[in-house]
N, C-alpha and C positions, 0 to 999 in steps of 0.2 A: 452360471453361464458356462456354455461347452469351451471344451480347449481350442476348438477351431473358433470360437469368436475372440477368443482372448489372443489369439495368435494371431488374428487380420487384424485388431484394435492396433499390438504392439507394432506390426508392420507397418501401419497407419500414421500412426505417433513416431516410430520413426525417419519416416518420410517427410512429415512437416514438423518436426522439430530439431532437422537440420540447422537451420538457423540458429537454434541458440549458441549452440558449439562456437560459431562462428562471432554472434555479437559480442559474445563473452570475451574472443580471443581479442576482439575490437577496442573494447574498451578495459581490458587492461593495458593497451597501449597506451593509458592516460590515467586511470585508476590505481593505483600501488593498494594492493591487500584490498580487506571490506569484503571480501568473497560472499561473504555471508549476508548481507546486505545487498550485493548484487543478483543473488539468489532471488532473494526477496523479492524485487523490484521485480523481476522478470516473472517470479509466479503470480504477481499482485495482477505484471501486466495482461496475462494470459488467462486468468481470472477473472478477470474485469472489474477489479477492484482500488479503492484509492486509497491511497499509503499515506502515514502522517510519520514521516522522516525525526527523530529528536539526538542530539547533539551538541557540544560544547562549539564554539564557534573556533572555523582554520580546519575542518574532519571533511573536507570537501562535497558537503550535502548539496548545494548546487551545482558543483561540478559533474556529481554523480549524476543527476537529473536530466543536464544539457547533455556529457553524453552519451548519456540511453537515447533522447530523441533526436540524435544526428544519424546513429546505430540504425535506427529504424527510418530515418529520411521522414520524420513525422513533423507536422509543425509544430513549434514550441513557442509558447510566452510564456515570460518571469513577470508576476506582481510582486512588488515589494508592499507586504501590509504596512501600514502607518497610523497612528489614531488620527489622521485626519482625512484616512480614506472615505467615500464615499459608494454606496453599491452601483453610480451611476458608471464612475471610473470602472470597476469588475466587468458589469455584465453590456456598457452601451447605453447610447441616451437615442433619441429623435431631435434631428437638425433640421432647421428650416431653410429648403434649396432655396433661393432669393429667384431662380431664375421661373420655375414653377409654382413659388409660394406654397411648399406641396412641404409636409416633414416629414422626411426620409432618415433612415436608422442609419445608426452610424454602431455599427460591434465592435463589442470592448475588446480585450487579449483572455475574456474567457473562451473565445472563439479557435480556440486551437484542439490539436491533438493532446499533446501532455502540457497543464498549464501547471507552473510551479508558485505556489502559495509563499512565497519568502517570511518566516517568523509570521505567521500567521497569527496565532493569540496578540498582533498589537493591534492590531484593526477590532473598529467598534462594532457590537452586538450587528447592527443594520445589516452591515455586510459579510458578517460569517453567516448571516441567515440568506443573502444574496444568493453566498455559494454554496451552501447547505443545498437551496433548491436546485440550481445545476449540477449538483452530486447524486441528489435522490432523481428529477425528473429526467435528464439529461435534455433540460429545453431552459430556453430564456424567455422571459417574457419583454418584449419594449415597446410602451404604447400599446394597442390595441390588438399588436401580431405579437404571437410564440414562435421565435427561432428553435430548428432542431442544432444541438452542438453535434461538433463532427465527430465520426465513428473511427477509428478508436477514441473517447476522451477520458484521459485520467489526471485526479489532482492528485500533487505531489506538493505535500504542505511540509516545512519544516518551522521548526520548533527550540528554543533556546531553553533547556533547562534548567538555568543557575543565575539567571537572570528577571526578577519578576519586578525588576519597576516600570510602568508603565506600559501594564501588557495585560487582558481581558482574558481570562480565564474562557477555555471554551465551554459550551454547554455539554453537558454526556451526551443530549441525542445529536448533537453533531458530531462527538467522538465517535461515537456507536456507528456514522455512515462509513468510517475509514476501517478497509478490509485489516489491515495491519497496522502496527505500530514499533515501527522499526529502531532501534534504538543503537547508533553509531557508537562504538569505543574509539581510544588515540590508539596509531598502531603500533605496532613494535620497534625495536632499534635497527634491523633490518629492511623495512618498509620506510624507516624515515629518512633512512640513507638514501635509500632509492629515489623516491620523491623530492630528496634533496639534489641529485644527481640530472633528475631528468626537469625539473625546473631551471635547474642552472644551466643546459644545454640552451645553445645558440637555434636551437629548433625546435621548438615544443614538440611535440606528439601530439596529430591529433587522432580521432575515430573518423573510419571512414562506412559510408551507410552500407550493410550488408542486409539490411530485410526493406520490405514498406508495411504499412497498414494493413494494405488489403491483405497480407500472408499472417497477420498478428489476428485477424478476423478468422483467417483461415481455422487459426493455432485454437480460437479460442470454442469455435466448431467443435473441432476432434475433444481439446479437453472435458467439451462438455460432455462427452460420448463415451470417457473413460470409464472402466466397472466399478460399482463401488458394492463390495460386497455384504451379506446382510448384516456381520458382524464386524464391519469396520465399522457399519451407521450405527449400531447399535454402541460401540467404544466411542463415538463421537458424540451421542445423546447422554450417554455415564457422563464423561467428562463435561460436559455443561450442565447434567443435574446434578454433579459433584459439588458445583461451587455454588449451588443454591440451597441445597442439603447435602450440608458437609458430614453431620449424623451418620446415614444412613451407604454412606461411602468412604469411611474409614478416617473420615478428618473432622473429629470431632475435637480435636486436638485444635485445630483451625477457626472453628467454627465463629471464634470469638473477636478474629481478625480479619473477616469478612463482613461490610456491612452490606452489599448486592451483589448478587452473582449475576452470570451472562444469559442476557437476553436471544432469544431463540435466532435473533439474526446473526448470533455467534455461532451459532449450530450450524446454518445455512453459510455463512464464511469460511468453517473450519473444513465442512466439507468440499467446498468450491477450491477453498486455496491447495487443502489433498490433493485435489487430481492436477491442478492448475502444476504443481509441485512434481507429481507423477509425471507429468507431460515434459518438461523442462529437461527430467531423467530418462526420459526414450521411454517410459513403461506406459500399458495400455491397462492400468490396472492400481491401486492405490493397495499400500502395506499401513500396517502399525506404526512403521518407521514414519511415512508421510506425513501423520498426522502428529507425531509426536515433534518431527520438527519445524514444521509449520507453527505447531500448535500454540509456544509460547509470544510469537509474534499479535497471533490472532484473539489470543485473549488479555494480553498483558493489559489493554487500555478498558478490558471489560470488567473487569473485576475490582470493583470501587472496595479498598479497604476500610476497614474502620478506626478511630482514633486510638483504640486502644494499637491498633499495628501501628501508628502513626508514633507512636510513646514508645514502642519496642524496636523501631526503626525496622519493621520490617514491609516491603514492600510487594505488588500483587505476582513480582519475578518468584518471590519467597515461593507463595502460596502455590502458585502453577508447578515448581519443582514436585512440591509435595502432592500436588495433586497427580499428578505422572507414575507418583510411586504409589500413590493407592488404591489407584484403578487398574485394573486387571485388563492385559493386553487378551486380545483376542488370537 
């Protein structure tokens, strides 16, 4: 690409990715720390991509959720998963008007901009495949008509990891639809003060909305338009046949703690969340760096380990380090 296209791009991306600066500044009025996390969310957003949140419970995962979509003046609904959910509750049933005798739809609370999936693995198989198809088609079906869901829609599912009783393992191909998989720590002693500080004020803090929709459509225009050059595709194609032929890329070493590597829609994620990541940072233009730290978000939930990792306690965070260090940057 000439330097004059790369030079109108960054112009570009910095023109509409004004906003971030601004939402970010929004919701740390309410957010203490997680920086990294709010990173996330905003590249997932701009992406187009839907995030599966995981955390000890009190790490303000729905807090974080609520608000990002006040930020954006987006509409928001919370499902709390339950094993006695039902996919009619998710997506909408057909009522019968009494006045017409006519059955008229009645739409669930997947009908929003950002819907938040509460502890999502406690809802039965029925309805994660509910949402499953609203993630991949971005349509409902109820009775005889298909709803389109509104544009922006992202799921923001959160997840309890220390907790497995009474809770439905998800399937991988619905892991696999979530661009990232975010994973929340406690924060530090300085952050908990904070947060202690400003819960115990007489006035909460809240966010007040600095973007809408139609400018996060705008954003996600331009990112798709970002450069992605031939050997960054080519360091993003290594890195996902790294973890399927560990051999032949330096982790042979590994090899025996991998039972599946990443499916090519991780390749097509990696690169989407790059520029989505580039764009966030004002640049018209995606680095090494992009990918590298995006990267472990993007594959962490791809790369199914094996029992023998499971015995050595080591986890796919492990593998992704090492895979970083034996792929050769461009």
């Amino acid at each position: 690409m000439e330097i004059s296209g790369v030079k109108e791009l960054n112009r570009k991306v910095g023109e509409e990715s004004l906003f971030v600066a601004e939402l970010k500044r929004e919701m740390a009025k309410v957010i203490v720390g997680q920086d990294e996390a709010l990173d996330r969310l905003l590249t997932a957003l701009v992406a187009n991509g839907h995030v599966l949140l995981e955390g000890v419970p009190g790490l303000a995962k729905t807090l974080i959720i609520k608000t990002l979509a006040h930020g954006i003046k987006a509409s928001f609904s919370r499902v709390q998963f339950t094993p006695d959910l039902l996919p009619a509750d998710l997506t909408g049933t057909l009522i019968l008007d009494p006045k017409t005798s006519e059955f008229k739809p009645r739409l669930g609370p997947i009908f929003a901009n950002l819907v938040l999936a509460d502890e999502i693995n406690r809802a039965p198989a029925k309805v994660q495949s509910a949402l499953l198809e609203a993630m991949q088609e971005r349509c409902v079906t109820i009775g005889p008509t298909t709803h389109r869901l509104p544009d922006p829609f992202l799921v923001l599912a959160t997840q309890n990891p220390i907790e497995q009783e009474g809770t439905y393992p998800l399937p991988e191909a619905q892991v696999d639809r979530f661009m990232m998989k975010i994973r929340l720590d406690y924060p530090n002693k300085v952050e908990e003060k904070s947060i202690l500080e400003r819960m115990a004020a007489v006035r909460i803090p809240e966010c007040s909305p600095v973007t809408t929709p139609e400018q996060i459509l705008r954003a996600r225009q331009v990112a798709a338009s970002i450069y992605l050059d031939e050997k960054i595709k080519d360091y993003i194609v290594d890195l996902v046949f790294a973890t399927r032929e560990p051999d032949t890329h330096r982790l042979a070493s590994h090899k025996h703690l991998i039972a599946y590597g990443a499916s090519p829609r991780a390749t097509i994620a990696l690169a989407q969340a790059a520029k989505a990541y580039a764009f966030i940072n004002g640049r018209g233009y995606v680095t090494p760096e992009d990918v590298k730290a995006i990267g472990r978000d993007v594959l962490r939930h791809r790369i199914l380990v094996s029992y023998e990792a499971e015995a050595e306690n080591v986890d796919s965070d492990h593998i992704i380090r090492a895979l970083f260090e034996a792929v050769d940057v461009p």
